[in-house]
N, CA, C and O atoms as a GROMACS GRO file, in nm:
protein
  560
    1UNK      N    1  12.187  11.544  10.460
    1UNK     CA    2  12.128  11.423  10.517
    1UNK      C    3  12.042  11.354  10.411
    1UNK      O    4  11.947  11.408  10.355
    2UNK      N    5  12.079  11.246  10.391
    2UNK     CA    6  11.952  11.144  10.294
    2UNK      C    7  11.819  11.135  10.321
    2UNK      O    8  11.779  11.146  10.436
    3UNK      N    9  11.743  11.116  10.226
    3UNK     CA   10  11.625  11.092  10.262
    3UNK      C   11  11.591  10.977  10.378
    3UNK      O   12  11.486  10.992  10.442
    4UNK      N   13  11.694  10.840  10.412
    4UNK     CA   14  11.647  10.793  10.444
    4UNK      C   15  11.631  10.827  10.633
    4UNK      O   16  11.536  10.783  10.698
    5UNK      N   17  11.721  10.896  10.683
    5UNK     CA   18  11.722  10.968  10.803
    5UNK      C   19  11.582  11.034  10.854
    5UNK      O   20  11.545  11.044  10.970
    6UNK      N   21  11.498  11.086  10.711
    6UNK     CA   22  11.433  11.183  10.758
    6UNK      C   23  11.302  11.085  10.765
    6UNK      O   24  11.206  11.142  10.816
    7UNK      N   25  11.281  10.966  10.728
    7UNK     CA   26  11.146  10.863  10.759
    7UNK      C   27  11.248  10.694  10.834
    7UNK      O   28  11.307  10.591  10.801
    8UNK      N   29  11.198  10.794  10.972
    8UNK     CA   30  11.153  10.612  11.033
    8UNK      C   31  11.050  10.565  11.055
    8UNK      O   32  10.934  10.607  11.055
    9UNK      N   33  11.110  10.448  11.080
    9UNK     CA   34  10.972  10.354  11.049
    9UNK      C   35  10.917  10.324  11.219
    9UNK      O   36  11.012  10.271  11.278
   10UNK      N   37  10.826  10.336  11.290
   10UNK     CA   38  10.790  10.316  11.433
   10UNK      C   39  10.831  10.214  11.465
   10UNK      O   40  10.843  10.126  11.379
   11UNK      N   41  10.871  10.185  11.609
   11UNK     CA   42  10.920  10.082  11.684
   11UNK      C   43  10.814  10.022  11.720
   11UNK      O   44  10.726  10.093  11.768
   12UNK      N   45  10.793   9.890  11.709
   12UNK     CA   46  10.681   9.790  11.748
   12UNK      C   47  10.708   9.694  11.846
   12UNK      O   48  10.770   9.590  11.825
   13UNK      N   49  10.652   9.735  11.970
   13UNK     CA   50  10.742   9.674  12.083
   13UNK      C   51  10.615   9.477  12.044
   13UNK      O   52  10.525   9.459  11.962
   14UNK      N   53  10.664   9.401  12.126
   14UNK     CA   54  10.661   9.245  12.111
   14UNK      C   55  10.551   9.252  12.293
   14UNK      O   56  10.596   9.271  12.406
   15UNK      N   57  10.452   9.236  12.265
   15UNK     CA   58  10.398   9.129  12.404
   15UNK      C   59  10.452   9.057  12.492
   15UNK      O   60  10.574   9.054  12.501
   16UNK      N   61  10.365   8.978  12.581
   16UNK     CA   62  10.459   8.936  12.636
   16UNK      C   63  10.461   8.768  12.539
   16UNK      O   64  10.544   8.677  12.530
   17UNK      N   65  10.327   8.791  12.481
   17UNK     CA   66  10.241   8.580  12.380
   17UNK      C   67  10.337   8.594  12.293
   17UNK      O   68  10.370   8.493  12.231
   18UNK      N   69  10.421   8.748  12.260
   18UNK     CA   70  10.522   8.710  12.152
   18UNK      C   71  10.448   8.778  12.002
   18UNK      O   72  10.520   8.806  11.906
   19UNK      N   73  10.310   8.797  11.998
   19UNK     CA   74  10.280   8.894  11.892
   19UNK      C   75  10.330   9.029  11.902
   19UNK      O   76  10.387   9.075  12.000
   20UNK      N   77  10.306   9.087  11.799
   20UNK     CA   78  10.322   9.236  11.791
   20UNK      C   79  10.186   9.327  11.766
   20UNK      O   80  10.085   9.313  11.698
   21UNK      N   81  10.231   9.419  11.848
   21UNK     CA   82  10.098   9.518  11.861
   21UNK      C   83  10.156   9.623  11.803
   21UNK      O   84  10.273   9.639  11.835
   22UNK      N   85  10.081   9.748  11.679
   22UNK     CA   86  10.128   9.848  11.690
   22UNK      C   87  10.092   9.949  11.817
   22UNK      O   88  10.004   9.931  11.900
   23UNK      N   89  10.216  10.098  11.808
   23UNK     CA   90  10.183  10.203  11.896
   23UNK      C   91  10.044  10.162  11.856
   23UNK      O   92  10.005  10.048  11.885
   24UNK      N   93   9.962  10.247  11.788
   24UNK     CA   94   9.791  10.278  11.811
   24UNK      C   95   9.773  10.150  11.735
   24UNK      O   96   9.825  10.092  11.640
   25UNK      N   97   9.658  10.130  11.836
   25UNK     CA   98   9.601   9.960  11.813
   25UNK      C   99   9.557   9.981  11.706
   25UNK      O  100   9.519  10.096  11.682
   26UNK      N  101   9.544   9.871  11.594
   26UNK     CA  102   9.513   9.896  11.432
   26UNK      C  103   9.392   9.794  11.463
   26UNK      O  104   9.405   9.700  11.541
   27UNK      N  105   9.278   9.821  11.398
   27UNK     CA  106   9.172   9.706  11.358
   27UNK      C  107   9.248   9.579  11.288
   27UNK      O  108   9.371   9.583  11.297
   28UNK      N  109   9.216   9.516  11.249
   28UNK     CA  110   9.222   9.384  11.205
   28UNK      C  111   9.129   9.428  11.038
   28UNK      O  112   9.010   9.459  11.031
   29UNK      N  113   9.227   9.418  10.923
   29UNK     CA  114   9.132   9.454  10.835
   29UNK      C  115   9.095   9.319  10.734
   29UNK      O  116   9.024   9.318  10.633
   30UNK      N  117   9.205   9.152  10.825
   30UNK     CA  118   9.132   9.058  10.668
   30UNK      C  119   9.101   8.962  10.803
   30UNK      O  120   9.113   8.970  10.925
   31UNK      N  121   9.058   8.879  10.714
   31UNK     CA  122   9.000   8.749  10.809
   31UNK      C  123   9.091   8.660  10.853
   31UNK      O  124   9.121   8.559  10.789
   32UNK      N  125   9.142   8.693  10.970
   32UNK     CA  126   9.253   8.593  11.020
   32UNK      C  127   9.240   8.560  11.171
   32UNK      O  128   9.217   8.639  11.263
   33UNK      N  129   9.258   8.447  11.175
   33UNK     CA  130   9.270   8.363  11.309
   33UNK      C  131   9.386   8.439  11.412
   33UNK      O  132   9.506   8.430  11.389
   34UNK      N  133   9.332   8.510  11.524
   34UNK     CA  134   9.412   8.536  11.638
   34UNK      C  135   9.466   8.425  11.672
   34UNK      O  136   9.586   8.425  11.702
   35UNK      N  137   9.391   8.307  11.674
   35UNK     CA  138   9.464   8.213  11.753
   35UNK      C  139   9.549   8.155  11.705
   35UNK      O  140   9.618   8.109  11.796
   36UNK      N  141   9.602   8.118  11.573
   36UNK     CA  142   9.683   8.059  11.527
   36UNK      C  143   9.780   8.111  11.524
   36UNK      O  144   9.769   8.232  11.508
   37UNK      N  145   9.914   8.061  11.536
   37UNK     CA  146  10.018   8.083  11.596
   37UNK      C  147  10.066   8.105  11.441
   37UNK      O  148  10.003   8.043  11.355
   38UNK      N  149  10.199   8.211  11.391
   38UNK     CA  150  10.255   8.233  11.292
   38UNK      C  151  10.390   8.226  11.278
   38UNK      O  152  10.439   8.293  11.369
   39UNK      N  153  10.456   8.189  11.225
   39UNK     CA  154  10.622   8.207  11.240
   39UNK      C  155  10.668   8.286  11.164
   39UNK      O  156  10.682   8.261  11.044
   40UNK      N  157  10.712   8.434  11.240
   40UNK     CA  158  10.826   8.525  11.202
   40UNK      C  159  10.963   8.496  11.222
   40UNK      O  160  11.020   8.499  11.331
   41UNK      N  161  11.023   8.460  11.090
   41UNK     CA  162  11.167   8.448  11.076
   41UNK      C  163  11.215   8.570  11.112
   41UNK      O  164  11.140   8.650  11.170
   42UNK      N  165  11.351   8.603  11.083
   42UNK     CA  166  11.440   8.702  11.095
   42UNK      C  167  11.440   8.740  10.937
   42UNK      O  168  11.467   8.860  10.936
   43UNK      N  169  11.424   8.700  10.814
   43UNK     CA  170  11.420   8.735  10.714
   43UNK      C  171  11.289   8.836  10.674
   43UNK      O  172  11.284   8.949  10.627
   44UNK      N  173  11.177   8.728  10.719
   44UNK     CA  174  11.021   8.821  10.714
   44UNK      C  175  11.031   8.944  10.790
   44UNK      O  176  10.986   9.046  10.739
   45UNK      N  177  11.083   8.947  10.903
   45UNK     CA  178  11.106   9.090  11.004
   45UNK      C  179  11.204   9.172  10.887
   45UNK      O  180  11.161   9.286  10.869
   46UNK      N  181  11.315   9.142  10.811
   46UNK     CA  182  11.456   9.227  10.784
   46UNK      C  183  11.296   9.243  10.635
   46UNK      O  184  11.263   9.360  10.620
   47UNK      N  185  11.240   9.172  10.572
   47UNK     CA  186  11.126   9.205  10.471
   47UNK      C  187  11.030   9.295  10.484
   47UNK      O  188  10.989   9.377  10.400
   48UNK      N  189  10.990   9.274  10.607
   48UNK     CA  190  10.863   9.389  10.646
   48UNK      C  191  10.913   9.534  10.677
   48UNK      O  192  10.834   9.623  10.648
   49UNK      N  193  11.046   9.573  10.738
   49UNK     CA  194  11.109   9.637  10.745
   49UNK      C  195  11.123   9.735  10.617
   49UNK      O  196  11.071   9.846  10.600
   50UNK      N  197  11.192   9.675  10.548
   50UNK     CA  198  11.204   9.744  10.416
   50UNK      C  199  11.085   9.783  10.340
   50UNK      O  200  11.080   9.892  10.284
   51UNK      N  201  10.994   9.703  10.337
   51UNK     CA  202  10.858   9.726  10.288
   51UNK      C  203  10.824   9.841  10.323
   51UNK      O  204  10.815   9.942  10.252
   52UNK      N  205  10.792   9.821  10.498
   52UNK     CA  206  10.765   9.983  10.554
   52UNK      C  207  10.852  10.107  10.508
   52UNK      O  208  10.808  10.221  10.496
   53UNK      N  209  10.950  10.077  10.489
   53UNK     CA  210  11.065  10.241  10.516
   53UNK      C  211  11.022  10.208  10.351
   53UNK      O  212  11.031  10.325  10.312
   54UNK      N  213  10.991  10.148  10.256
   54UNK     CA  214  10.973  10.196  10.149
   54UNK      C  215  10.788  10.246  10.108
   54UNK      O  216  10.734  10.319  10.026
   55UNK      N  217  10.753  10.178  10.193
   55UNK     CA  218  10.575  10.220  10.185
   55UNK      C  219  10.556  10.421  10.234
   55UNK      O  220  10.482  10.503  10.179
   56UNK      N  221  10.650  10.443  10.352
   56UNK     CA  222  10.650  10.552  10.362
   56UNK      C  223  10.722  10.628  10.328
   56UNK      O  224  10.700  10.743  10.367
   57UNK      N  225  10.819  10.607  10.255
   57UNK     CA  226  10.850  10.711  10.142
   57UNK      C  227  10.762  10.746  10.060
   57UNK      O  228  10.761  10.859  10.011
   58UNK      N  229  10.650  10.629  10.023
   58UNK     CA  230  10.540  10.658   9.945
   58UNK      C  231  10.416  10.677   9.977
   58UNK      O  232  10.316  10.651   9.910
   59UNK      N  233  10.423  10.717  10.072
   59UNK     CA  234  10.320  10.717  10.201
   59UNK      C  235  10.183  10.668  10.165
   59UNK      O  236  10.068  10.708  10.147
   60UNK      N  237  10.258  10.560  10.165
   60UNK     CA  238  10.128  10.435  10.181
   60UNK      C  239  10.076  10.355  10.317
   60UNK      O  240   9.982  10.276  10.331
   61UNK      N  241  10.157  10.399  10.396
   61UNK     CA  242  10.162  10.290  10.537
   61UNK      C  243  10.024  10.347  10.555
   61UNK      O  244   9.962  10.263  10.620
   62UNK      N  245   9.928  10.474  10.520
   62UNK     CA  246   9.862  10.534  10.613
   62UNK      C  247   9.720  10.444  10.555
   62UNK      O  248   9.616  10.432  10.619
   63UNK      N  249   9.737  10.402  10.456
   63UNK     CA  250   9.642  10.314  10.394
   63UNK      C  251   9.557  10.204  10.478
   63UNK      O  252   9.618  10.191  10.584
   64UNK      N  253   9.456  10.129  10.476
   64UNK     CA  254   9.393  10.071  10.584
   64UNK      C  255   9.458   9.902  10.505
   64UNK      O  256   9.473   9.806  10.580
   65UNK      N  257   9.474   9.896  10.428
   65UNK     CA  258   9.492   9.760  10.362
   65UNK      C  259   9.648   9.718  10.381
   65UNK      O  260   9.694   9.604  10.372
   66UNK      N  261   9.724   9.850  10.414
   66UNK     CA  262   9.879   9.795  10.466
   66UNK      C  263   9.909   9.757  10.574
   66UNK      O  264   9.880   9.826  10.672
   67UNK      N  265   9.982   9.625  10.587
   67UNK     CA  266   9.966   9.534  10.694
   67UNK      C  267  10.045   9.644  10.794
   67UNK      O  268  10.140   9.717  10.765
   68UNK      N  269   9.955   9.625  10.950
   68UNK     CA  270  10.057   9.744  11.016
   68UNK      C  271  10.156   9.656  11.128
   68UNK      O  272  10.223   9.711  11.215
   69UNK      N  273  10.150   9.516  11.106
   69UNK     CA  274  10.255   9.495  11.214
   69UNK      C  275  10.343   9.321  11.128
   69UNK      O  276  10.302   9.288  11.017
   70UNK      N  277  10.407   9.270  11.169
   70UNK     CA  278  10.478   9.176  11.122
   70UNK      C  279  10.412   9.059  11.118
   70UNK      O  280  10.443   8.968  11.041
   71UNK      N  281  10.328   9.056  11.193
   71UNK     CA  282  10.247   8.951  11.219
   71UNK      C  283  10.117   8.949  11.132
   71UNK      O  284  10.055   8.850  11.092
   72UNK      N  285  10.091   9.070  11.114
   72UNK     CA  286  10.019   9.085  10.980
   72UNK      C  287  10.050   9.073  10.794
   72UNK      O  288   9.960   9.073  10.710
   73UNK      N  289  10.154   9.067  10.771
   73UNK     CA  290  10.303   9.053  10.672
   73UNK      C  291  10.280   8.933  10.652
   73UNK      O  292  10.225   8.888  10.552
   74UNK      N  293  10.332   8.856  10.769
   74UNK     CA  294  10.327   8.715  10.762
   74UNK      C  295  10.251   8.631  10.732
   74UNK      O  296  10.290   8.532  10.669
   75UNK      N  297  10.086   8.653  10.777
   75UNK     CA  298   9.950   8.613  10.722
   75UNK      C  299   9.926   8.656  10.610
   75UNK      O  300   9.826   8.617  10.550
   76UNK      N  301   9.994   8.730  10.566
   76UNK     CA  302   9.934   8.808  10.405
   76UNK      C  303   9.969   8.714  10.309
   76UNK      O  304   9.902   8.644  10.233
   77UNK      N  305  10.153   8.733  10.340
   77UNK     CA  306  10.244   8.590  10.271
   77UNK      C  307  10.188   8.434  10.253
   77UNK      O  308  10.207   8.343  10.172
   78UNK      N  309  10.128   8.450  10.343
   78UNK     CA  310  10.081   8.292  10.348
   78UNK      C  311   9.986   8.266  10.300
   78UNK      O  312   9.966   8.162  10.237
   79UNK      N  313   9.887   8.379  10.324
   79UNK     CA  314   9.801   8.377  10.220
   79UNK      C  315   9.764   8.384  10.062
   79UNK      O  316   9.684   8.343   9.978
   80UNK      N  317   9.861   8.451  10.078
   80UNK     CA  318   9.916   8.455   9.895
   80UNK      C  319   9.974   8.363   9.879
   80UNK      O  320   9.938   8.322   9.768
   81UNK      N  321  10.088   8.259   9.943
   81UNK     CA  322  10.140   8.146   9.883
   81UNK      C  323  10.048   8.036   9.840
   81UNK      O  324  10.050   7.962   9.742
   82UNK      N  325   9.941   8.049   9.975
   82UNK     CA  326   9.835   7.968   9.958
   82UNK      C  327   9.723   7.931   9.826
   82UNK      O  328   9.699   7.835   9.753
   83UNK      N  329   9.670   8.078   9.848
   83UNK     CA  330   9.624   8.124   9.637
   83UNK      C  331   9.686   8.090   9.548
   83UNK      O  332   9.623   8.031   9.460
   84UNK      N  333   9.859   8.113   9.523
   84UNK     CA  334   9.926   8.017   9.461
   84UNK      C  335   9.949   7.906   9.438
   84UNK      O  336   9.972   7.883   9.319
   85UNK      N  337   9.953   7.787   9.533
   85UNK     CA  338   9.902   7.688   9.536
   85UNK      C  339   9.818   7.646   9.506
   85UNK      O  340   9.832   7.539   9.447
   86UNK      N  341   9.688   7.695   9.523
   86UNK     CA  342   9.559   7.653   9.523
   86UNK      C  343   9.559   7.676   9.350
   86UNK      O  344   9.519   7.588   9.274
   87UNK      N  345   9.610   7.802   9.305
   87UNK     CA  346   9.605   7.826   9.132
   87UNK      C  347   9.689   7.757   9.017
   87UNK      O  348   9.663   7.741   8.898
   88UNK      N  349   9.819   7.715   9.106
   88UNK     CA  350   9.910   7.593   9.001
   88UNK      C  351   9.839   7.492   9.060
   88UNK      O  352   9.873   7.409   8.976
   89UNK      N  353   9.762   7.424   9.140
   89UNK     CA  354   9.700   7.282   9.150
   89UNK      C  355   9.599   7.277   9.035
   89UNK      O  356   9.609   7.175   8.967
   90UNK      N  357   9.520   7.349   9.005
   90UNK     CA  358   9.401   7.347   8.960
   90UNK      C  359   9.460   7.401   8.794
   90UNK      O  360   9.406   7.349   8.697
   91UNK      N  361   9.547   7.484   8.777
   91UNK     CA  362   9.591   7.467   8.653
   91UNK      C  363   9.700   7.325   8.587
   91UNK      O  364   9.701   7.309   8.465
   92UNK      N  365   9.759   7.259   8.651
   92UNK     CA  366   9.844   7.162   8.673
   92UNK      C  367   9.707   7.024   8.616
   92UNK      O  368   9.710   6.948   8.520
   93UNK      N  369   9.619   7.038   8.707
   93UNK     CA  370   9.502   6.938   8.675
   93UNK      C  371   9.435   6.947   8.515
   93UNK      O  372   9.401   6.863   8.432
   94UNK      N  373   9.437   7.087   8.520
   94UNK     CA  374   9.347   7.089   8.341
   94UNK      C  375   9.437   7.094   8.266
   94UNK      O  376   9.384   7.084   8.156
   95UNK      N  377   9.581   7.108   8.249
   95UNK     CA  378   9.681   7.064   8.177
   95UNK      C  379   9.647   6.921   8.180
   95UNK      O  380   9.572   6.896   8.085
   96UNK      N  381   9.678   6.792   8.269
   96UNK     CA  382   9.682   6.709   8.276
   96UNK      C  383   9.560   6.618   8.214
   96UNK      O  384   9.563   6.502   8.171
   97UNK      N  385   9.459   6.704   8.225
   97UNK     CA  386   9.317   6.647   8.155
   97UNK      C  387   9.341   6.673   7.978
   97UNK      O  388   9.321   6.589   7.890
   98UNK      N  389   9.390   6.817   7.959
   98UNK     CA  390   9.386   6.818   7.794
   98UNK      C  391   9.517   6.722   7.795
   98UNK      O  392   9.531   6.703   7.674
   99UNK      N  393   9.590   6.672   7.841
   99UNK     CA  394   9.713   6.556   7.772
   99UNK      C  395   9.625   6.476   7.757
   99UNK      O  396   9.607   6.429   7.645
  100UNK      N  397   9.547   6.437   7.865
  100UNK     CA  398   9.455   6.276   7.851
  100UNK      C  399   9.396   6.306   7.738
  100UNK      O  400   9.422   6.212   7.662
  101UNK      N  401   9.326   6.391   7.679
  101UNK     CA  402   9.216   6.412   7.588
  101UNK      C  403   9.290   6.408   7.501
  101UNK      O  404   9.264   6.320   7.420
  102UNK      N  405   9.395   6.480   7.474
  102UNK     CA  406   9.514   6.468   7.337
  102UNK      C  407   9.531   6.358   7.326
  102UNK      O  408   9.518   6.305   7.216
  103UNK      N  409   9.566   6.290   7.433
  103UNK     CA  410   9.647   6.119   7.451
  103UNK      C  411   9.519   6.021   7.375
  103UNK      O  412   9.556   5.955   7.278
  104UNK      N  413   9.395   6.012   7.410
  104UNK     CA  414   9.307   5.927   7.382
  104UNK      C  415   9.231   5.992   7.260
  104UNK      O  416   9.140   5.923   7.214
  105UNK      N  417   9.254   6.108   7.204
  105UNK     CA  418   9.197   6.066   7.099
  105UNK      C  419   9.282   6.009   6.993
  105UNK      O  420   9.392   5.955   6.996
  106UNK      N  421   9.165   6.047   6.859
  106UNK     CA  422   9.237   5.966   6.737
  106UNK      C  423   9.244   6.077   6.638
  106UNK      O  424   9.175   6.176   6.614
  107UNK      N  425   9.343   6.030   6.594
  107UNK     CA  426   9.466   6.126   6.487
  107UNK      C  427   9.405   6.083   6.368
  107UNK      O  428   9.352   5.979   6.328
  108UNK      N  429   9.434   6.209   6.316
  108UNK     CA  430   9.397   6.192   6.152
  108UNK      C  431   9.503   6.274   6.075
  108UNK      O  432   9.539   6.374   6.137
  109UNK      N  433   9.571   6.254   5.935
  109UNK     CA  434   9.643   6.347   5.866
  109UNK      C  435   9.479   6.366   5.730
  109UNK      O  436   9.398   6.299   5.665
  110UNK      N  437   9.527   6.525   5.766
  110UNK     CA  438   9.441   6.597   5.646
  110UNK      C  439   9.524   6.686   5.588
  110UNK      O  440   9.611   6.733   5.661
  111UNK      N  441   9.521   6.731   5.444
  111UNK     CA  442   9.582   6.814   5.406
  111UNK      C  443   9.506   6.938   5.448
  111UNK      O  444   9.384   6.943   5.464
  112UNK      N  445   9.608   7.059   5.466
  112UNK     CA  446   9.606   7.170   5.457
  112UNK      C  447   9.667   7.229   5.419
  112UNK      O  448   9.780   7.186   5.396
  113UNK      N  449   9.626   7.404   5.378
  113UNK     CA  450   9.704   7.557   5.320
  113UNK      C  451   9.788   7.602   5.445
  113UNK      O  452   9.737   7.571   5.553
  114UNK      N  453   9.856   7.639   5.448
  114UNK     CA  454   9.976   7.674   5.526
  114UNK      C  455   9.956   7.846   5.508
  114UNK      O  456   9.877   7.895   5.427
  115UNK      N  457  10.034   7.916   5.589
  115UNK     CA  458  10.000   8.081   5.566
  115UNK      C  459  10.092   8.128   5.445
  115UNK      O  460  10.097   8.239   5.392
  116UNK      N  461  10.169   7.998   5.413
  116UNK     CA  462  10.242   8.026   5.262
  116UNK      C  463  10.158   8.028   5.119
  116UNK      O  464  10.189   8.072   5.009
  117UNK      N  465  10.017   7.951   5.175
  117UNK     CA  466   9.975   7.939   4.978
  117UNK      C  467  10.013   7.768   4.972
  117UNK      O  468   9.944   7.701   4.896
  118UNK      N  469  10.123   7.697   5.054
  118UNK     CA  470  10.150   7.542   4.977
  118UNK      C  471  10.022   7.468   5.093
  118UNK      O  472   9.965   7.486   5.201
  119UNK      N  473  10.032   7.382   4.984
  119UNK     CA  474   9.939   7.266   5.049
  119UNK      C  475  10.029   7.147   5.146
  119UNK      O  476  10.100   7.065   5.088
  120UNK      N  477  10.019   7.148   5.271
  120UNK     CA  478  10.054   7.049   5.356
  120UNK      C  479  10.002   6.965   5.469
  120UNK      O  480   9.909   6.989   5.546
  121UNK      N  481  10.076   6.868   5.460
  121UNK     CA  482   9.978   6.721   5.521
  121UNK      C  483   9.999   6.744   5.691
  121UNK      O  484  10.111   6.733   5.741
  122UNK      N  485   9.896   6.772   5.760
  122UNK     CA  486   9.919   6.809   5.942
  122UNK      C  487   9.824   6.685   5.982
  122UNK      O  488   9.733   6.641   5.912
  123UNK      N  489   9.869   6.634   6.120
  123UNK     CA  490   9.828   6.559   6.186
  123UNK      C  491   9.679   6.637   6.312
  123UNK      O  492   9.705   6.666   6.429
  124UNK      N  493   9.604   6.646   6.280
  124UNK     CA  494   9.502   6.652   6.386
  124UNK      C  495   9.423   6.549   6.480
  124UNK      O  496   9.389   6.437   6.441
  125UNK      N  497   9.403   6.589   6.576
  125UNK     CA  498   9.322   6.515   6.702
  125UNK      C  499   9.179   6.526   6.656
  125UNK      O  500   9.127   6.637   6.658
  126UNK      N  501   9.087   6.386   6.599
  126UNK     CA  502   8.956   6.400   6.631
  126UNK      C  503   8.871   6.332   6.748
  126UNK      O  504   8.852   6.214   6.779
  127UNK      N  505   8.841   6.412   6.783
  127UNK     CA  506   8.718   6.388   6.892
  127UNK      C  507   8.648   6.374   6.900
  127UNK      O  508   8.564   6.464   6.893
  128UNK      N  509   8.606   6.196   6.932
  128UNK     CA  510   8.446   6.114   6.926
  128UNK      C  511   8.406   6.133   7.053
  128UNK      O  512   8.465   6.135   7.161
  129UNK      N  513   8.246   6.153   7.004
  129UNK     CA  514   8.152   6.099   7.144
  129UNK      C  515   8.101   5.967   7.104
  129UNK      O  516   8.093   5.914   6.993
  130UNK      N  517   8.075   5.934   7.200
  130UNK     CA  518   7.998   5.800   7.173
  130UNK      C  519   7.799   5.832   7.217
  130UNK      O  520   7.726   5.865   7.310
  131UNK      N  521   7.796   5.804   7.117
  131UNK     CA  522   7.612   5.851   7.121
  131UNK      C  523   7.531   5.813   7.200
  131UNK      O  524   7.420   5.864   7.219
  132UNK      N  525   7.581   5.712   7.258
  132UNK     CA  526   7.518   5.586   7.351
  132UNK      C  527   7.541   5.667   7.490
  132UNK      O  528   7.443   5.677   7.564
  133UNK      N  529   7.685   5.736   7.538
  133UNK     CA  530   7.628   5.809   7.693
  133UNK      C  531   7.613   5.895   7.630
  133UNK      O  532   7.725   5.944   7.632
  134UNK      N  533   7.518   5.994   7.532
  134UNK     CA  534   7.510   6.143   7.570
  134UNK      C  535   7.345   6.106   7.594
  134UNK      O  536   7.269   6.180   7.657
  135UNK      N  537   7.305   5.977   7.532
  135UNK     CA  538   7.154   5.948   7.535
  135UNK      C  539   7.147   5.946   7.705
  135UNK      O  540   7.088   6.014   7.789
  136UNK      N  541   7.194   5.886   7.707
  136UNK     CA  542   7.213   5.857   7.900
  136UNK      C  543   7.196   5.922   7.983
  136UNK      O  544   7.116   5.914   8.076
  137UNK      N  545   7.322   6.048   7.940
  137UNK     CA  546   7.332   6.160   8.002
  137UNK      C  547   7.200   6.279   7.993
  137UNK      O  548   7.192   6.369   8.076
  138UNK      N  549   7.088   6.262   7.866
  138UNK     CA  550   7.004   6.339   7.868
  138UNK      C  551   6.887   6.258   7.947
  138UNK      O  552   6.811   6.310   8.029
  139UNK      N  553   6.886   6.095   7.901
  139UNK     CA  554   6.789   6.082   8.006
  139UNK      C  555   6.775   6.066   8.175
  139UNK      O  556   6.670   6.054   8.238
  140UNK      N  557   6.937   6.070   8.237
  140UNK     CA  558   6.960   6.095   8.340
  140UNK      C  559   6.951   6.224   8.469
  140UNK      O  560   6.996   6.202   8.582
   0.00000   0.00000   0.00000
């Protein structure tokens, strides 16, 4: 018989609101809204599934931080897509600020040594302040 015969994963019967409860009621271990309604696909269920029968092969399910029902899976996901979002917006923005700063300043060619020893002509970005707002800015 395979290993996988010898670990199932518990049956999680459905309410009647349509959440899932485990057998033994689990605390609630992140900060999430009961009330908000979540959508479990048939993919996230066939996902959480596998997760489990692979968490307890490694018997991790017994852990307090592993989500214990589908509905908990699902808030995790979202929450992490969310962090994702929130981390390409805010990197996406300071990209977009060093273009501006590249874009507006002013170019200069200076010679330079190269890691060869020859001397060659590179284009650099210099970057003015203007003296007039930093006075501003200190007496402000």
């Amino acid at each position: 018989m395979d290993d996988f015969g010898k670990h199932k994963s518990p049956i999680i019967p459905i309410n009647s609101k349509g959440s899932q409860k485990a057998s033994g009621e689990h605390e609630n271990t992140h900060d999430e809204k009961e009330d908000d309604p979540v959508e479990i696909t048939f993919n996230i269920r066939g996902e959480y599934a596998r997760l489990r029968l692979e968490a307890e092969l490694l018997g991790l399910t017994q852990s307090p931080f592993f989500p214990q029902t589908v509905e908990e899976y699902t808030r995790l996901k979202l929450y992490m897509s969310e962090e994702r979002a929130e981390s390409i917006y805010w990197k996406v923005n300071r990209m977009e600020g060093e273009a501006r700063a590249l874009k507006n300043a002013h170019w200069k060619l200076i010679p330079a040594v190269n890691r060869y020893g020859s001397v060659e002509v590179i284009n650099i970005p210099i970057y003015h302040e203007n003296p007039h707002e930093r006075e501003k800015m200190v007496e402000g």
